[in-house]
C-alpha positions in Angstrom: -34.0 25.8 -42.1 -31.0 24.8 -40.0 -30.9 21.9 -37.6 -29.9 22.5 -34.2 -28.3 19.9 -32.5 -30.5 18.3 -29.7 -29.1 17.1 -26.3 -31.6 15.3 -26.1 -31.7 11.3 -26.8 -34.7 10.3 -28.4 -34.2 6.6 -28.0 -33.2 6.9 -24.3 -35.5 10.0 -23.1 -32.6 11.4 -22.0 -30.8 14.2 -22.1 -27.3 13.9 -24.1 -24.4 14.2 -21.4 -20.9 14.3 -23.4 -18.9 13.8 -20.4 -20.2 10.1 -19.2 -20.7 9.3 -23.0 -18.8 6.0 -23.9 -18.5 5.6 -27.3 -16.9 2.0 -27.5 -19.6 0.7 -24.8 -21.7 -1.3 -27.4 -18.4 -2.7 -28.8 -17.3 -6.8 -28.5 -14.1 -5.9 -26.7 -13.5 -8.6 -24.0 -13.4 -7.5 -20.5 -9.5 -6.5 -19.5 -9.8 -9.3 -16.8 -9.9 -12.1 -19.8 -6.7 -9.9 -21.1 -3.7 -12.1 -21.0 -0.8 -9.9 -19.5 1.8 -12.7 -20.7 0.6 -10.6 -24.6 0.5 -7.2 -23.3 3.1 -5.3 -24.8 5.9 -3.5 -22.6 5.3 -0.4 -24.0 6.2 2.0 -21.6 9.9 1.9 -22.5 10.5 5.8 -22.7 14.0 6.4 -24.6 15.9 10.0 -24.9 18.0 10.7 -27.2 20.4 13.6 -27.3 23.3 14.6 -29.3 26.7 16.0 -27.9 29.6 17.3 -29.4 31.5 14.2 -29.2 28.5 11.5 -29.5 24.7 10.3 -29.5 23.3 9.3 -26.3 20.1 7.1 -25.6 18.6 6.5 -22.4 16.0 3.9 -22.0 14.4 3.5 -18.3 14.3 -0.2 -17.4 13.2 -0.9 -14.3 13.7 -4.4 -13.1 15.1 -5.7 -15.8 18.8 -6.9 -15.8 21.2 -6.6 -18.5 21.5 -10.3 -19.6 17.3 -9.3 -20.0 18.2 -6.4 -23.0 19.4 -6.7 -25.8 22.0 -3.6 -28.3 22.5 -3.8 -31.3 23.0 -2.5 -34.8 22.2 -3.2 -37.8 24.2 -3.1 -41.4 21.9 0.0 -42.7 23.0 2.0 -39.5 19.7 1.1 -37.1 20.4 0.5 -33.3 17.7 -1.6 -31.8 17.2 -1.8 -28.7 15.1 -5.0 -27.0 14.3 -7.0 -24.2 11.5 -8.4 -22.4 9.9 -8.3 -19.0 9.1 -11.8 -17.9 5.5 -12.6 -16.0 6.1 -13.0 -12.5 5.1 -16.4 -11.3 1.8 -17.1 -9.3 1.2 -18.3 -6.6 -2.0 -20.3 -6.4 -2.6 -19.1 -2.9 -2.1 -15.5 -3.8 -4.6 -12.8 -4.1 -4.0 -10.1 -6.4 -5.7 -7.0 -6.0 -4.2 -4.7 -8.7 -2.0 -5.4 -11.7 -0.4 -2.7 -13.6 3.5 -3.5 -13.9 3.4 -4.4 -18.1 5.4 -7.2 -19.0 6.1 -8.7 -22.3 8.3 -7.7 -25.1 9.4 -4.4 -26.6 12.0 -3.0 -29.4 12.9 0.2 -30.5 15.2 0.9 -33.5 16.5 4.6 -34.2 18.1 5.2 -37.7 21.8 6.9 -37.1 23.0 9.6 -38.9 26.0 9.4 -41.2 28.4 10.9 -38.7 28.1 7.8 -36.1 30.5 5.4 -36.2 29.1 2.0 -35.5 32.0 0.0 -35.1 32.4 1.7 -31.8 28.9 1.4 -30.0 29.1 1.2 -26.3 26.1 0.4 -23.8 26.2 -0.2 -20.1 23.2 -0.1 -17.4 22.9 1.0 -14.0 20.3 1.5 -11.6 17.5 0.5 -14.4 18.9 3.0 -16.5 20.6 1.8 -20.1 22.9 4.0 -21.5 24.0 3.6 -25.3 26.8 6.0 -26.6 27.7 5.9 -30.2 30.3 8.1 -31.3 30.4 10.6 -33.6 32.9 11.2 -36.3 34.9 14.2 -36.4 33.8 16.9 -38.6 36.7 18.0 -41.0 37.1 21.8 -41.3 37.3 22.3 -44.8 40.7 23.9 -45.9 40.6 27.2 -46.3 42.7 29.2 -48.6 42.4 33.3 -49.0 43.0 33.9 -52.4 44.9 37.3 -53.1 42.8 39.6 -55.2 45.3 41.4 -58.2 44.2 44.7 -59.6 
């Protein structure tokens, strides 16, 4: 005989409600007020990358942060990495905060290259909280073509 799945909690005498079910509530995670946002990563750093004609382009969104703050660079095995931080703004003990969400801390991203960029020649500016890497792209040789004259 098949069982059918009850909706109903025998433990609780309730009935089973899969939308306010929290699986993680009987879990030891501390509560996100005893969270230290000086450890929480920076995460949020969103990059594009797209390829032109003539080069790679990355974009990275980082608001706030100033250049001195980010860090380009590549690596002998063709990686670009691109890091920074976010540092914690500094409290006041007279100030009441109502509602954190801003991240701060660290973050780094690294992106393999292909074999057509040429490394030597990265550039990378920022404006407006936007960085901007450009690494050019070698030029693709046509290959040499020859017609060959058919005898016969």
């Amino acid at each position: 005989m098949a069982m059918i799945p009850s909706f109903f909690d025998n433990r609780r005498g309730t009935i089973f409600d899969p939308f306010t079910w929290e699986p993680f509530k009987d879990f030891p995670f501390p509560p996100s007020s005893l969270v230290s946002h000086e450890n929480s990563a920076f995460v949020s750093t969103r990059i594009d990358w797209k390829e032109t004609p003539e080069a790679h382009v990355f974009k990275a969104d980082l608001p706030g942060l100033k250049k001195e703050e980010v860090k380009v660079e590549v690596e002998d095995d063709r990686v670009l990495q691109i890091s920074g931080e976010r540092k914690v703004e500094k409290e006041d003990k007279s100030d009441t905060w109502h509602r954190v969400e801003r991240s701060s801390g660290k973050f780094l991203r690294r992106f393999r290259l292909p074999e057509n960029a040429k490394v030597d020649e990265v550039k990378a500016s920022m404006e407006n909280g936007v960085l901007t890497v450009t690494v050019p792209k070698e030029e693709v040789k046509k290959p040499d073509v020859k017609a060959i004259e058919i005898s016969g």
